[in-house]
C-alpha positions in Angstrom: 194.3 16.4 34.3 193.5 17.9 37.4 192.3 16.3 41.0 189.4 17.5 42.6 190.6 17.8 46.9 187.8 17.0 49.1 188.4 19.4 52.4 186.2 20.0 55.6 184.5 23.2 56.4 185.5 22.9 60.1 189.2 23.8 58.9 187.9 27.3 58.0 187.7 30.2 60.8 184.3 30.3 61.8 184.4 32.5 64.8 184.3 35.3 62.1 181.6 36.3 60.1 181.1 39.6 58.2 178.2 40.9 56.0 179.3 42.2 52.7 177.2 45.3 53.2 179.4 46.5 55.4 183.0 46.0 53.3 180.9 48.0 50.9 180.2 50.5 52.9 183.5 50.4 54.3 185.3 50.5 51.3 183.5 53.5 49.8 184.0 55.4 53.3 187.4 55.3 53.6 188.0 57.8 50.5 185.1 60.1 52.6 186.8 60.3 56.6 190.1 60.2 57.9 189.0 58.1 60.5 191.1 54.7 60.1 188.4 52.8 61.5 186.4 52.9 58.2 189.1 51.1 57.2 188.4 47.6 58.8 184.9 45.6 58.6 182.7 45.2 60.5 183.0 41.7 62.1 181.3 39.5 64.9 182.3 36.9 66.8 180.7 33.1 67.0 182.0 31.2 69.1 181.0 27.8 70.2 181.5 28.4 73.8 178.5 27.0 75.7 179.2 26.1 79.2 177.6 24.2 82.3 176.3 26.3 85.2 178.6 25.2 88.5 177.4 23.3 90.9 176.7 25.5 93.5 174.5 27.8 90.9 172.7 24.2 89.6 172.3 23.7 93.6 169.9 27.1 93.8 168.2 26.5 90.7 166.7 23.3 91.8 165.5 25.2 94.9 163.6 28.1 93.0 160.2 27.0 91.0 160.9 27.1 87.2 158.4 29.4 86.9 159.6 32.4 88.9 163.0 31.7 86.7 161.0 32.1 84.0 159.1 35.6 84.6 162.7 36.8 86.2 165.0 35.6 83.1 162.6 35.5 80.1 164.4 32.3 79.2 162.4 29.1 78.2 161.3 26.3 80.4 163.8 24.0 78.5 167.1 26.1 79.1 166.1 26.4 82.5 165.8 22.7 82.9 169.0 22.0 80.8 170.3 24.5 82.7 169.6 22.6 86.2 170.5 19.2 84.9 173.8 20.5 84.2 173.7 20.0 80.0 175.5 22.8 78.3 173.3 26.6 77.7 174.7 29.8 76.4 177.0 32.0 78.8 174.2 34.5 78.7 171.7 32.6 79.8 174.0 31.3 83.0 174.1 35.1 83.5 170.5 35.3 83.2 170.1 32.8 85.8 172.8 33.8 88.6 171.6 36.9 88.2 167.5 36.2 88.4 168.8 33.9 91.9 170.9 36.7 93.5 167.9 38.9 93.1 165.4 36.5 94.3 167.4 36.3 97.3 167.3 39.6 98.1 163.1 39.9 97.7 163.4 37.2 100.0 165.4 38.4 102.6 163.3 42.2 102.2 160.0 40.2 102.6 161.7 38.4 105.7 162.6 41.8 107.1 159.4 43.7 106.6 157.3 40.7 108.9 
């Protein structure tokens, strides 16, 4: 008689994720170029890697209205405020925002300059 196992899905590698279409493609290619690449799918990485914007990046959010972070970055009102509480947001979007704050700085300081 056999035993059914129970078993977790978090045990399997989910940082890599490929689309069929590609092994496909893939597989047929490999007969068609030399090029060894053909050879291995196509894959993309997931990773669960949010992270917390420091504190001295939290420090200049709070100082800049969440409406110019919004028309500089494109990202939502929430992120921005999850962003500035110091809850966890996507790598890119902390990107976003140090970016969208260095810039800011520097219209700033050109605006300063000019009067």
């Amino acid at each position: 008689m056999q035993r059914r196992y129970s078993w977790l899905a978090e045990a399997l590698p989910d940082h890599l994720i490929g689309n069929q279409a590609d092994w496909k493609e893939t597989e047929l290619g490999w007969e068609q170029d030399d090029d060894i690449s053909t050879l291995l799918p196509l894959l993309v990485r997931y990773d669960k890697s949010d992270v917390r914007a420091n504190d001295h990046l939290r420090e200049k959010l709070q100082r800049i209205s969440i409406d110019a972070l919004q028309a500089k970055t494109g990202l939502s009102r929430n992120t921005i405020l999850r962003a500035r509480s110091g809850e966890k947001v996507r790598p890119k979007s902390v990107k976003l925002m140090r970016d969208a704050v260095a810039a800011l700085a520097i219209e700033q300081l050109v605006a300063k300059n000019r009067t």
